[in-house]
Residue, then its C-alpha position, 0 to 999 in steps of 0.5 A: x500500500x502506497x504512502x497516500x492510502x496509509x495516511x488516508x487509513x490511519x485518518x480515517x480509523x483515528x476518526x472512526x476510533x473517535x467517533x465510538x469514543x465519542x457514542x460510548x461517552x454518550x451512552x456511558x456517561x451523558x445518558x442520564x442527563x440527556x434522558x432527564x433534561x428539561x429539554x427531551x421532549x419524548x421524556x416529558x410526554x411518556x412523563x405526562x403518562x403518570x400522575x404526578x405526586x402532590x405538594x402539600x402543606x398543612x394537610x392542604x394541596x398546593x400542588x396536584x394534577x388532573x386528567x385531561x383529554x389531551x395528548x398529555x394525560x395530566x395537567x400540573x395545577x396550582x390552586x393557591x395561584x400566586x401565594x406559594x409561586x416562589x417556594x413551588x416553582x412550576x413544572x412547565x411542558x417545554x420550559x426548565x422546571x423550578x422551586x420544588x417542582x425541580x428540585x423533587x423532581x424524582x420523587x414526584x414524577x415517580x422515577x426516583x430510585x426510592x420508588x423502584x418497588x412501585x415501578x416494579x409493581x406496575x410491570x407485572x399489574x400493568x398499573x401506572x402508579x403515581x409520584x411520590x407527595x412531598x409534604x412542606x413545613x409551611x404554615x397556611x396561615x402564616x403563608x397567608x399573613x406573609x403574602x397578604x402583609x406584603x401585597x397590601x402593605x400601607x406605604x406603597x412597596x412595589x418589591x420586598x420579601x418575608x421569610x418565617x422559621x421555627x428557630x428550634x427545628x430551622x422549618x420555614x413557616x412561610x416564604x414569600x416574595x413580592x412581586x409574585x406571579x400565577x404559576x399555573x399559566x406556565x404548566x399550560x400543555x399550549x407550549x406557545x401559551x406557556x411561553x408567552x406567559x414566561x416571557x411576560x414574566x420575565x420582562x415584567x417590572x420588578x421581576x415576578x420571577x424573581x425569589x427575593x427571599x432567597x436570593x436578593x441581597x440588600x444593605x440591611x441597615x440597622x438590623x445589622x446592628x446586633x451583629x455588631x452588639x453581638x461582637x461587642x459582648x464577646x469582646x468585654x462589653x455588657x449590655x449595660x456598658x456605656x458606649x460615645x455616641x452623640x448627635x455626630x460624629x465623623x470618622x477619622x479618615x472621613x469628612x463625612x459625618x454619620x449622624x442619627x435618623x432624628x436630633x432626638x436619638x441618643x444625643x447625649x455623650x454617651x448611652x448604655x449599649x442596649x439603648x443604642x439598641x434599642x434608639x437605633x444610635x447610629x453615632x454609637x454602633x459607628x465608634x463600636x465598630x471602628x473600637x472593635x475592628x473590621x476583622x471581629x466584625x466581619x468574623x461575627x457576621x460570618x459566625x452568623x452565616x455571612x459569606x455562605x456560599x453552598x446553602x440550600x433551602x430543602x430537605x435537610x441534606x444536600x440539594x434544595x432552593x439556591x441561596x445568595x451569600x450575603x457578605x460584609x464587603x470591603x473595609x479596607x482603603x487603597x493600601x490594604x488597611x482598615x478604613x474607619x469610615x469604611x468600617x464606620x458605615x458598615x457597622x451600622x449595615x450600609x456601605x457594602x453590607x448586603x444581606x438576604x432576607x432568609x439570612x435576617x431570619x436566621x440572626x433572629x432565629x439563632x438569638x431566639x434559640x439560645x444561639x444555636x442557628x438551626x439549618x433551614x429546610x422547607x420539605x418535612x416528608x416525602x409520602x409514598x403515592x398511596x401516602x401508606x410509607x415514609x421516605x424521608x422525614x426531616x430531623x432537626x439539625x444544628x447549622x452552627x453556633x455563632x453566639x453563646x447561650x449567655x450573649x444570645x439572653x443579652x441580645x434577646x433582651x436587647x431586641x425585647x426592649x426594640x420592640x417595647x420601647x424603640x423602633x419595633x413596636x408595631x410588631x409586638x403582640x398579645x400573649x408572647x414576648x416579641x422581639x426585633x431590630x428595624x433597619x432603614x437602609x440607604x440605597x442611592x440619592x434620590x432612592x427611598x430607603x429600604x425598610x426591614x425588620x428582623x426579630x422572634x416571638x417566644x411564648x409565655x415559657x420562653x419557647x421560641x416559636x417563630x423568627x421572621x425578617x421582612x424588607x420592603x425594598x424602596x418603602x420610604x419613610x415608615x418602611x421599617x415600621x410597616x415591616x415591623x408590623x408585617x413581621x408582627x401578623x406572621x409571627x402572630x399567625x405561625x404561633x397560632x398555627x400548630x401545623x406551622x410548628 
């Protein structure tokens, strides 16, 4: 054989040899992928064979499917329409799957590992055995609380979200983010219907599609304050410690003087560290935070659950609703060193402090619970489709202890007195002790400020029975009132609601 034909053989072996490379990758490792991909359309028609498993809380569906007379025997349903659209998600015919439509996915279509005896079952009946039902830990009527405090809020806020969780077991109560959105036009079988809808939504003002709650990071203003206070008593201040404060003080690299919300908080010299607290003294958390220092600041915040990365908002292992970090920012000047204006404004939680509102519930949450900070999750059983075996069950598990049983008394009492005597007092309310912190955070000149609230209710024994953050982003003056009050009705209502705990 000629030089020429040899060349031309080994190419085309070389080529045939990638090619069966290329088939066995397919086969051996993409498989799978491929197969479950949003995208395989023969996948989701043989899916819409079985009766997909059902989302419940509180023993009412917020999640079902009903058969119809199409090509696609079952339609995904929402009845609860907008109220729990950013916890659910939606599962879409010819659209990517989100919230805990995706995330449980398996178990709901019934394809998941755990439900192989039913599927073997079927093969030998004949049956079609629906999907798994996923049970969540939401309260209705804390859910109802949340969504109906935010959509008629009295100072007009067109975004803002509010997260509540159970501070003893980290269970998330409610969760709900404004602006919403009707999933159920999304799971239309009218493909063309289902994408208009979604791209309506994903142009719409505001971002409907959007789950603030988890995801949208924030200045926090002065609800940062009690991680700061937090760091103060761990380093040899008491809640009764007199701190400077004044009506103004400027900071020694700034010309810029930070100043208190009116004339009338803290002006005097100095003012003891649980009425800074409970004043929402500006001047005085400036100067703790510089006397303190960025490093033990920035450690408090991360103790508290700061620069997280790899959270998730499910069952109690791995997998779930993504969650933003929130971070402390930058506090250094040009030359690498701390810059005391710097850390000035973000000891009083403006400048690049930003925080997400689930990250707001769990200070509270951790304050509420003796300081220990519970691991968040929102499915608490995942039911067989004839509802008769468990496979999974949610056990309460410790995320961390950023604060010690002792700082997390002074901290409560501290938040106690926000709400009997400061800036918290419209979240307060019979029966329980409540507590919290209000923050009023700058955005840019000419932008209203967000208004936020973080805080717990602990009941006539001291059991902690819910911690809640709600921001109502551009609210304006009042906003950190309203959402105090917001906060107040959704405690009022997981406390009343047995399911929710």
């Amino acid at each position: 054989m000629n030089a020429p034909l040899r060349r031309v053989g080994v190419v085309a072996m070389v080529l045939f040899g990638l090619l069966f490379a290329n088939l066995n990758w397919i086969q051996a490792y993409k498989a799978d992928e491929y197969r479950n991909s949003d995208y395989n359309g023969r996948v989701q028609v043989a899916e819409y064979e079985r009766r997909r498993g059902n989302i419940e809380a509180g023993g009412t569906a917020l999640a079902t499917s009903k058969e119809t007379s199409g090509k696609l025997r079952y339609l995904r349903t929402y009845p609860g329409g907008q109220k729990y659209a950013h916890v659910l998600g939606y599962k879409p015919v010819n659209l990517g799957d989100t919230g805990i439509e995706r995330v449980e996915n398996d178990f709901l279509a019934g394809t998941s590992d755990a439900l192989i005896a039913n599927r073997i079952k079927d093969m030998f009946t004949g049956d079609e055995t629906g999907g798994g039902n996923v049970l969540l830990t939401l309260s209705k009527r804390a859910q109802d609380a949340a969504y109906n405090g935010l959509a008629d809020n009295r100072v007009g806020a067109k975004r803002g979200a509010a997260i509540a969780i159970d501070p003893r077991t980290g269970a998330v109560q409610a969760l709900v983010s404004m602006p919403s959105f009707d999933p159920n036009p999304l799971a239309s079988h009218d493909s063309e219907e289902a994408t208009a809808a979604f791209n309506k939504l994903e142009n719409a003002p505001g971002g409907p599609l959007k789950n603030r709650a988890l995801s949208e990071v924030l200045p926090p203003g002065s609800t940062f304050k009690i991680v700061v206070a937090a760091a103060a008593l761990e380093n040899g201040v008491g809640k009764d410690t007199s701190i400077p404060a004044g009506p103004s003080w400027t900071p020694p690299t700034s010309g810029a003087p930070i100043r208190n919300a009116a004339p009338g908080i803290c002006p005097e010299p100095e003012v003891t560290l649980i009425n800074a607290v409970t004043e929402s003294c500006n001047t005085g958390f400036a100067q703790l935070g510089v006397k303190l220092g960025a490093d033990k600041v920035k450690e408090k915040a991360r103790q508290f659950g700061f620069e997280q990365d790899d959270l998730t908002v499910g069952q109690l292992g791995e997998g779930g609703l993504p969650t933003a970090p929130s971070r402390t920012g930058s506090m250094e000047a040009p030359d690498g060193a701390t810059d005391p204006a710097a850390l000035a404004q973000s000891s009083i939680g403006q400048r690049d402090v930003k925080m997400t509102p689930l990250q707001g519930a769990l200070i509270a949450g951790a304050i509420a619970n003796g300081g220990s900070q519970m691991r968040p999750h929102l499915v608490r059983q995942l039911l067989a489709p004839d509802r008769t075996t468990s496979y999974y069950t949610a056990k309460p598990n410790k995320l961390r202890q950023p604060v010690s049983g002792q700082v997390a008394s002074d901290l409560r009492d501290m938040m106690v007195s926000v709400v009997k005597n400061g800036t918290g007092r419209n979240a307060n309310f019979d029966g329980y002790q409540v507590g919290g912190k209000t923050g009023t955070a700058d955005v840019s000149p000419g932008t209203p400020p967000h208004g936020w609230f973080i805080g717990f209710a602990l009941d006539k024994n001291g059991t902690p029975v819910s911690a809640v953050c709600v921001v109502l982003e551009e609210a304006g003056d009042g906003g950190s009132g309203e959402a105090a009050r917001i906060a107040g009705k959704i405690m009022q209502a997981a406390a009343a609601d047995s399911g929710g705990r």
